[in-house]
DOSEDREN-749099 format. One record per residue (C-alpha): residue number from 1; residue in three letters; x negated, y negated, z. Coordinates in nm, 2 decimals. Layout:
REM DOSEDREN-749099
(NUM,"Ala",(X,Y,Z))
...
REM end
This chain:
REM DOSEDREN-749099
(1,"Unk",(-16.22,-10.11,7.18))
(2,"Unk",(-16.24,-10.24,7.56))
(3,"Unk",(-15.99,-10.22,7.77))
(4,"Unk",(-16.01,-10.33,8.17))
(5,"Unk",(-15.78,-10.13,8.42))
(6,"Unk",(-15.77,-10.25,8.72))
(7,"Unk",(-15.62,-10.02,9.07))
(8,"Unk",(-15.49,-10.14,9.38))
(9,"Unk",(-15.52,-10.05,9.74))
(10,"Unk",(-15.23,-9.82,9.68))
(11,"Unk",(-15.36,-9.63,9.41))
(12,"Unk",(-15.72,-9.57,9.59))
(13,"Unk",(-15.54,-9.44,9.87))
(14,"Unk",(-15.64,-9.08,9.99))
(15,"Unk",(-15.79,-8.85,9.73))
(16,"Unk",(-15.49,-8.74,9.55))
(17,"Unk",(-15.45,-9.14,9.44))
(18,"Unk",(-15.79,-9.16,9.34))
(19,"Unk",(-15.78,-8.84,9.13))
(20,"Unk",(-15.46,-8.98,9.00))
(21,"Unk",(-15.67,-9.34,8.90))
(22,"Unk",(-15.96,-9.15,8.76))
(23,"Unk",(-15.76,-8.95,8.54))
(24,"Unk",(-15.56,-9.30,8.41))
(25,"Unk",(-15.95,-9.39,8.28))
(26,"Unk",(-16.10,-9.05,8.14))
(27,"Unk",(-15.79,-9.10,7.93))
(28,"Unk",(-15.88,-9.40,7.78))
(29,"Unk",(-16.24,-9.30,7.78))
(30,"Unk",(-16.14,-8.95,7.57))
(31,"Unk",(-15.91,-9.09,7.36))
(32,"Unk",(-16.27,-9.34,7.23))
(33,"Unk",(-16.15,-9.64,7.41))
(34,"Unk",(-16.42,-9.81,7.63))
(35,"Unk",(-16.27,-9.85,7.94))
(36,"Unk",(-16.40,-10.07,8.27))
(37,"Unk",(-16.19,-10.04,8.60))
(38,"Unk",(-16.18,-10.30,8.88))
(39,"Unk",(-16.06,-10.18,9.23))
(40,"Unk",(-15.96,-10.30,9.50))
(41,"Unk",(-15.99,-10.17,9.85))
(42,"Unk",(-15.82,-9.85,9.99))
(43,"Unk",(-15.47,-9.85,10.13))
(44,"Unk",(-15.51,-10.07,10.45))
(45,"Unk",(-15.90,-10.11,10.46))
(46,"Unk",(-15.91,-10.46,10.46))
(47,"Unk",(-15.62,-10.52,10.73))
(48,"Unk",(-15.80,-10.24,10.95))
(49,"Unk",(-16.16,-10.44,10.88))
(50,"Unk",(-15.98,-10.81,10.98))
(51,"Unk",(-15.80,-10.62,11.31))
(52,"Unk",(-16.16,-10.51,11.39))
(53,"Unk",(-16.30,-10.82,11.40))
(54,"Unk",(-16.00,-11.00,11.55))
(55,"Unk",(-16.13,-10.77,11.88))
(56,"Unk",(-16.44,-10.95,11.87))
(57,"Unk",(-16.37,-11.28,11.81))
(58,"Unk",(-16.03,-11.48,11.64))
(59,"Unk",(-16.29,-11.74,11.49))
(60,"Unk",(-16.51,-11.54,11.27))
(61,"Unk",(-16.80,-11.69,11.04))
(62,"Unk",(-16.59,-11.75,10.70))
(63,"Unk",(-16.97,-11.64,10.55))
(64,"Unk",(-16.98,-11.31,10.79))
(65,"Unk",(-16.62,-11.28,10.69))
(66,"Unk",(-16.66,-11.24,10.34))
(67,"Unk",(-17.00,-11.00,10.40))
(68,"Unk",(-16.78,-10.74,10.59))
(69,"Unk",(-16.44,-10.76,10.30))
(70,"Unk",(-16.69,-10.77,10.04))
(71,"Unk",(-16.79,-10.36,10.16))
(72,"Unk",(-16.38,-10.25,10.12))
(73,"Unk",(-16.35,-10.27,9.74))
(74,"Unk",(-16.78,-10.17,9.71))
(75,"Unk",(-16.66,-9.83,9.95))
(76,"Unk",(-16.37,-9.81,9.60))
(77,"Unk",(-16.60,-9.86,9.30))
(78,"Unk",(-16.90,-9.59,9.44))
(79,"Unk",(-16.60,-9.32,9.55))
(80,"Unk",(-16.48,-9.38,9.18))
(81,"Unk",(-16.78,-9.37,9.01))
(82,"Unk",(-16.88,-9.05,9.16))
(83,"Unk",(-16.50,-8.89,9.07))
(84,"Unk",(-16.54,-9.00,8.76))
(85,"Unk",(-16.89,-8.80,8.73))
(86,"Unk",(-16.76,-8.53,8.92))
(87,"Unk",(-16.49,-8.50,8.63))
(88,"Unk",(-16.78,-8.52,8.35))
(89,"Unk",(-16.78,-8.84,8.24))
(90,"Unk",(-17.11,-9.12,8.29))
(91,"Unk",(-17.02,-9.40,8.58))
(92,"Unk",(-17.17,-9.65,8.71))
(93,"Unk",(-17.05,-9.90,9.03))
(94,"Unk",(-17.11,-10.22,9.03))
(95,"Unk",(-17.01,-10.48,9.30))
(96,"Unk",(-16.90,-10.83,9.19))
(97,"Unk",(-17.22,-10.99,9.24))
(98,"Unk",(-17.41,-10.70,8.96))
(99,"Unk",(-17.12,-10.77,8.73))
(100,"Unk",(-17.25,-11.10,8.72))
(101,"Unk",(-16.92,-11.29,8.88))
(102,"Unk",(-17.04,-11.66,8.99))
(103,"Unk",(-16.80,-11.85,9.19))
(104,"Unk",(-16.80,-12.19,9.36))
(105,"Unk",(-16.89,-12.14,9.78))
(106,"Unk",(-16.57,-12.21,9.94))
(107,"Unk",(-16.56,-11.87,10.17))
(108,"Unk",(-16.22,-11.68,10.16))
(109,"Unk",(-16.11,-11.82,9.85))
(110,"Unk",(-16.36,-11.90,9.61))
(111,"Unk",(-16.31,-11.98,9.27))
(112,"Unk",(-16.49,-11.79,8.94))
(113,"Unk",(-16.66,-12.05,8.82))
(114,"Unk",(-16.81,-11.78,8.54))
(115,"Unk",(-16.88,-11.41,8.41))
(116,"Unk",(-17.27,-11.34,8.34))
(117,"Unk",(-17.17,-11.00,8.17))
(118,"Unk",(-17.50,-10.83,8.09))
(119,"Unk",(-17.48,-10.57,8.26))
(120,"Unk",(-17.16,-10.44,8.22))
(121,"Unk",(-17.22,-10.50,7.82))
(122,"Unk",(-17.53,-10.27,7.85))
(123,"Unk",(-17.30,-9.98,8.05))
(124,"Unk",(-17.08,-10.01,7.81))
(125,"Unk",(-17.32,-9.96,7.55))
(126,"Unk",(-17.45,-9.70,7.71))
(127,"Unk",(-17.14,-9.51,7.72))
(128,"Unk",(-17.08,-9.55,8.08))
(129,"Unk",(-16.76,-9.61,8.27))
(130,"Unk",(-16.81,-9.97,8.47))
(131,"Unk",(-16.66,-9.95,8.79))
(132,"Unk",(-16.63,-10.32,8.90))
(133,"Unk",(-16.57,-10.43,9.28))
(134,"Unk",(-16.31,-10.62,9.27))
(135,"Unk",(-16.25,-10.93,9.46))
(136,"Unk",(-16.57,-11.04,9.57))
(137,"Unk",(-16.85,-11.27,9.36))
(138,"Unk",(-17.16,-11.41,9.48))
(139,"Unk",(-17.25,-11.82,9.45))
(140,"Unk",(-17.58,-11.96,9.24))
(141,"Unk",(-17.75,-11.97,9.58))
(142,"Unk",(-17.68,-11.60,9.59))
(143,"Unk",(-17.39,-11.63,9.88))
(144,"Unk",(-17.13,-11.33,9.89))
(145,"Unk",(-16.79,-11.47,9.83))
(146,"Unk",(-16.40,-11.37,9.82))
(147,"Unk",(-16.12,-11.46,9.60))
(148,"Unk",(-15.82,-11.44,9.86))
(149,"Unk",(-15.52,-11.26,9.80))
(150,"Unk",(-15.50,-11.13,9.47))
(151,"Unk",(-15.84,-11.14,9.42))
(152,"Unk",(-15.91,-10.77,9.23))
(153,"Unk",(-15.63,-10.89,8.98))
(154,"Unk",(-15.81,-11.24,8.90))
(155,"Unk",(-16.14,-11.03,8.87))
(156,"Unk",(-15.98,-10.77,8.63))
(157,"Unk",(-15.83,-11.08,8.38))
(158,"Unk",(-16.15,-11.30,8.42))
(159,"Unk",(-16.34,-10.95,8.30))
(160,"Unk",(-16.09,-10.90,8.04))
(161,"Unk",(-16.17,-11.22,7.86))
(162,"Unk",(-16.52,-11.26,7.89))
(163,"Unk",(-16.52,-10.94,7.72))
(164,"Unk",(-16.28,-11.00,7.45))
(165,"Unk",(-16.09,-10.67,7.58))
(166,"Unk",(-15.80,-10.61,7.40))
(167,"Unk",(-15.61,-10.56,7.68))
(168,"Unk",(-15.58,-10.58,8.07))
(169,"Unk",(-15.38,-10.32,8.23))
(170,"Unk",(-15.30,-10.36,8.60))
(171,"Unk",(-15.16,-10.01,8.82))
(172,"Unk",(-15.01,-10.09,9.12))
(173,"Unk",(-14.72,-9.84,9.28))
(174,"Unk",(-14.41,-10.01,9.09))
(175,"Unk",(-14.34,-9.93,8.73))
(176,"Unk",(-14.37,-10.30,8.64))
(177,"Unk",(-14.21,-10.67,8.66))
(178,"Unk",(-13.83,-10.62,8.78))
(179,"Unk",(-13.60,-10.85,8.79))
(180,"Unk",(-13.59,-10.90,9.21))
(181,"Unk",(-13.82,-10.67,9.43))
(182,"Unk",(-13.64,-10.33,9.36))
(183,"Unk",(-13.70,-10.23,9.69))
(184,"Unk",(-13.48,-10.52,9.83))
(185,"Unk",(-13.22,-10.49,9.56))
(186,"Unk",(-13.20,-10.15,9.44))
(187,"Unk",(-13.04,-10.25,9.13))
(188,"Unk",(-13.29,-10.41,8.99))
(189,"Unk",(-13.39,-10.44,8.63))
(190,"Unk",(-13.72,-10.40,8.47))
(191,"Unk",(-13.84,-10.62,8.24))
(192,"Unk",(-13.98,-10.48,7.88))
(193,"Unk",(-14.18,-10.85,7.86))
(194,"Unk",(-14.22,-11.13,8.04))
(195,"Unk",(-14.37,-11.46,7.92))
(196,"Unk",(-14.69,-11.56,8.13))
(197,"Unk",(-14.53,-11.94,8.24))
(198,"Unk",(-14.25,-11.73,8.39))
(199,"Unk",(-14.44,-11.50,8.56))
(200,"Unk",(-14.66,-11.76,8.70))
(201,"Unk",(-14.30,-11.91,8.82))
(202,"Unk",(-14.25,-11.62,9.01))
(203,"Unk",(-14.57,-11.55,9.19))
(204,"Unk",(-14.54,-11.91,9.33))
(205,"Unk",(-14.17,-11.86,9.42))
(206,"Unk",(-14.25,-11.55,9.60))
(207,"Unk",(-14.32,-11.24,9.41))
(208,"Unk",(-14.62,-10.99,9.49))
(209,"Unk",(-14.61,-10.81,9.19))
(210,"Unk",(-14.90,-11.09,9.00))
(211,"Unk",(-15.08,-11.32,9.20))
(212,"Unk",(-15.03,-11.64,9.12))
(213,"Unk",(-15.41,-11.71,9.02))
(214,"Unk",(-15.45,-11.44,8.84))
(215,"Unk",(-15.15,-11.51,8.60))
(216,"Unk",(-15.30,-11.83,8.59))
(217,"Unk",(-15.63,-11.76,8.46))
(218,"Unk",(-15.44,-11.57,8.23))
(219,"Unk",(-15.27,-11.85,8.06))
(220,"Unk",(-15.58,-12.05,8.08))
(221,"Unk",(-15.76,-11.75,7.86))
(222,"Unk",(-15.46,-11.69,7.68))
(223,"Unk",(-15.51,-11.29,7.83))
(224,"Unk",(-15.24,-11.04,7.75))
(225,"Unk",(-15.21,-10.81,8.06))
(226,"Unk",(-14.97,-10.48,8.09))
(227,"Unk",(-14.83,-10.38,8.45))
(228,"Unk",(-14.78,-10.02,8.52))
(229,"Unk",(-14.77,-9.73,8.76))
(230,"Unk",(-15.04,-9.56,8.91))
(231,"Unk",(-14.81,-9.27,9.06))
(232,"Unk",(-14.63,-9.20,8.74))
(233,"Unk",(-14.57,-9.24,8.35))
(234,"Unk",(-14.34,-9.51,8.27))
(235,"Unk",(-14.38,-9.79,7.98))
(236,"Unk",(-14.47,-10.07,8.24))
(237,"Unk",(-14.46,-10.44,8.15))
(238,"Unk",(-14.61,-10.65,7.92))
(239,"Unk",(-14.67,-11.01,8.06))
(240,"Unk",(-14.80,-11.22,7.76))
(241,"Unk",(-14.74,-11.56,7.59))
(242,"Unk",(-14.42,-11.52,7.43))
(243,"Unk",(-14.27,-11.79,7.16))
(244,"Unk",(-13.99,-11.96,7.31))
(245,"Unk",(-13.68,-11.74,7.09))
(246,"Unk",(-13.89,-11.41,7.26))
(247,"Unk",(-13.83,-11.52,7.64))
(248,"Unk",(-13.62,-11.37,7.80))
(249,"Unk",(-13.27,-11.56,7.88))
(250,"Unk",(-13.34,-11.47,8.25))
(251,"Unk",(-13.67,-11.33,8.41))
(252,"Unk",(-13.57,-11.28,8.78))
(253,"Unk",(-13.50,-11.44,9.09))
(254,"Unk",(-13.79,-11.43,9.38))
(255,"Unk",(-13.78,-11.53,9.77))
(256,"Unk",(-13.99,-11.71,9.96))
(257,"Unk",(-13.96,-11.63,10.33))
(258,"Unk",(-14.21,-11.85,10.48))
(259,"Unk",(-14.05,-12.16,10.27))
(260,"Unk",(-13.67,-12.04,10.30))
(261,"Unk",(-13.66,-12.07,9.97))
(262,"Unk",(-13.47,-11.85,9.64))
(263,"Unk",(-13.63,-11.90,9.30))
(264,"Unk",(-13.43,-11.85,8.96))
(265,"Unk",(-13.65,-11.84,8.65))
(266,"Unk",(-13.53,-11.85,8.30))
(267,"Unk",(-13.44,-12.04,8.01))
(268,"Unk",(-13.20,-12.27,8.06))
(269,"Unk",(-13.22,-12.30,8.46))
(270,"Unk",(-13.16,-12.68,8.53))
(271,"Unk",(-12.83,-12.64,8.33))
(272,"Unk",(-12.74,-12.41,8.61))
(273,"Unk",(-12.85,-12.60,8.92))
(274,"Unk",(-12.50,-12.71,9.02))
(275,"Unk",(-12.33,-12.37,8.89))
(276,"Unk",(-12.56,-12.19,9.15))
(277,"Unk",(-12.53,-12.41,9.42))
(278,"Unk",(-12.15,-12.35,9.42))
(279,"Unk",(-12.22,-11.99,9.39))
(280,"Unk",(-12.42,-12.00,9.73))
(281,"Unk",(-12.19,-12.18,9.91))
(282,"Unk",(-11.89,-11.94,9.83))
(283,"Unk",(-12.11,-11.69,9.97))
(284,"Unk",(-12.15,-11.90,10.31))
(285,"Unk",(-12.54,-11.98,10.21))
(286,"Unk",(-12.50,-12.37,10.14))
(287,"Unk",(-12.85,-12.44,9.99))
(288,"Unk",(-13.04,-12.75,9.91))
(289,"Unk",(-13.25,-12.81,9.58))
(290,"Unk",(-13.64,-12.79,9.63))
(291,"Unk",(-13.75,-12.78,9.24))
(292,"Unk",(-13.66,-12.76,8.90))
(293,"Unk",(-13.84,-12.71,8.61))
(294,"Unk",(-13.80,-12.67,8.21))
(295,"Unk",(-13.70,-12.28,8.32))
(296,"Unk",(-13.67,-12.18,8.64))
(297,"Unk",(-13.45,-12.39,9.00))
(298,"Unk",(-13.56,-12.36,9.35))
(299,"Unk",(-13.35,-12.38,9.64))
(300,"Unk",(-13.41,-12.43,10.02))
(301,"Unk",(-13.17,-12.18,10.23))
(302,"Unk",(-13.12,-12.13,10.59))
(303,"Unk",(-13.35,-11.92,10.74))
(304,"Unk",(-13.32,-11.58,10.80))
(305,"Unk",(-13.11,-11.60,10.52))
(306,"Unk",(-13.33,-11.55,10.18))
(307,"Unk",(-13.26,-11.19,10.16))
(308,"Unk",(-12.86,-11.26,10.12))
(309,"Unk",(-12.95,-11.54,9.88))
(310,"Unk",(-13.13,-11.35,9.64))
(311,"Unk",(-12.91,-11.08,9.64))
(312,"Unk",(-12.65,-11.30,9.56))
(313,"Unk",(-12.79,-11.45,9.26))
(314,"Unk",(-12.91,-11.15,9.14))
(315,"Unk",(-12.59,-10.98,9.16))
(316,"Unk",(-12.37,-11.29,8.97))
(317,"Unk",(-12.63,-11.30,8.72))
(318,"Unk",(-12.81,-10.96,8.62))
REM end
């Protein structure tokens, strides 16, 4: 069975993270699974790389751009592959363009446009570990491209189901989908399950957890995907299609600081919209509505003032 486990910067960060990661995958690997792993760059490579550059020039070739970013997650996948070995156990790197991921030519933000997985297939015939760049794909006319932000997750799901895996598991350095940003509101919930339309909500309202186009291409490929921690054991979260009695009642509430906006998501939101809106205002945050949907309300605060709104909600309704 295939699985794809995909590691952020955070977990690539420093040898001890990386040992960490490689153990997560000889796990699967000895317990006869056929794991591939995507990674992302290390810790703040790809900040330190833009900064660089920024000391050169502040109007970089978008083409040259993506050449240099591409080498960040390529640096991961090699320094993984040769743990891996190191450990006992067959690897083999691959950068996006070898796993055979074609995008459209829009540099910075490229689109997959589709997987040509030979190669991985044949590793994974083989018995090797793939260890995918994540990221980065090249164009038909052979052009490096990146996926913008997010881009290692939208790799791992794309992987995921082109090869059928059974499942996409995601590490990053939170124990999965909460019901704010624990680190803004410590008491926080997390989430068992959350239904992939409602995650999607919260990407675009705000949250960093999923990027929003890689919980998209999820629900496009109908891709089951399971959050967890990198830095310890913990069930995680399973972000799937759910049928409608499975959603949860209420799946979080997400800020946007750039937009000034609070997001609520869950079933039965727009029967809340003037129930919240008094809510705020008693709290001295008057808010306008920017959006509702079928489950989730947005509103437009004050700025400077989207931290106190989403603690607010949280704490009246979780």
């Amino acid at each position: 069975m295939c699985i794809v486990q995909k590691f952020g910067g955070s977990s690539l960060d420093g040898w001890e993270c990386l040992r960490r990661s490689a153990e997560l995958i000889l796990e699967a690997w000895r317990r006869g699974l056929r794991p591939l792993a995507v990674v992302s760059a290390a810790g703040d490579a790809t900040d330190d790389m833009i900064q660089e550059v920024q000391s050169i020039t502040p109007r970089p070739s978008p083409r040259e751009m993506d050449a240099l970013l591409a080498t960040g997650e390529q640096r991961s996948a090699a320094l993984m592959a040769i743990a891996l070995e190191n450990f006992g156990a067959p690897a083999r790197s691959f950068s996006g363009w070898q796993a055979g991921l074609i995008t459209e030519g829009k540099h910075g933000e490229a689109r997959i446009v589709r997987f040509e997985p030979a190669r991985l297939l044949k590793a994974l015939d083989a018995g090797e570990i793939p260890v995918v760049a994540g990221f980065q794909g090249v164009t038909d006319a052979g052009e490096i491209t990146t996926l913008g932000r997010g881009g290692s997750d939208t790799t791992a799901v794309a992987l995921a189901a082109a090869l059928d895996a059974e499942l996409c598991e995601i590490f990053t350095d939170v124990d999965g989908v909460f019901t704010a940003d624990p680190r803004l509101v410590p008491e926080a919930k997390r989430l068992d399950v959350i239904d992939l339309r409602d995650m999607l909500t919260l990407a675009e309202g705000g949250s960093q957890v999923l990027h929003a186009e890689c919980v998209r291409m999820a629900l496009r490929c109908g891709q089951r995907i399971r959050l967890l921690s990198s830095l310890h054991a913990a069930p995680g979260t399973r972000v799937e299609p759910l049928a409608a009695e499975r959603r949860p009642a209420l799946a979080g509430v997400t800020r946007d600081a750039l937009r000034h906006t609070v997001t609520l998501v869950g079933v039965g939101a727009p029967e809340r919209v003037e129930a919240l809106r008094e809510l705020l205002a008693e709290a001295g945050l008057p808010a306008e509505l920017a959006a509702v949907t079928d489950n989730s309300v947005r509103f437009h605060v004050a700025p400077g003032r989207e931290l106190e709104a989403l603690r607010t909600l949280h704490k009246a309704l979780f």
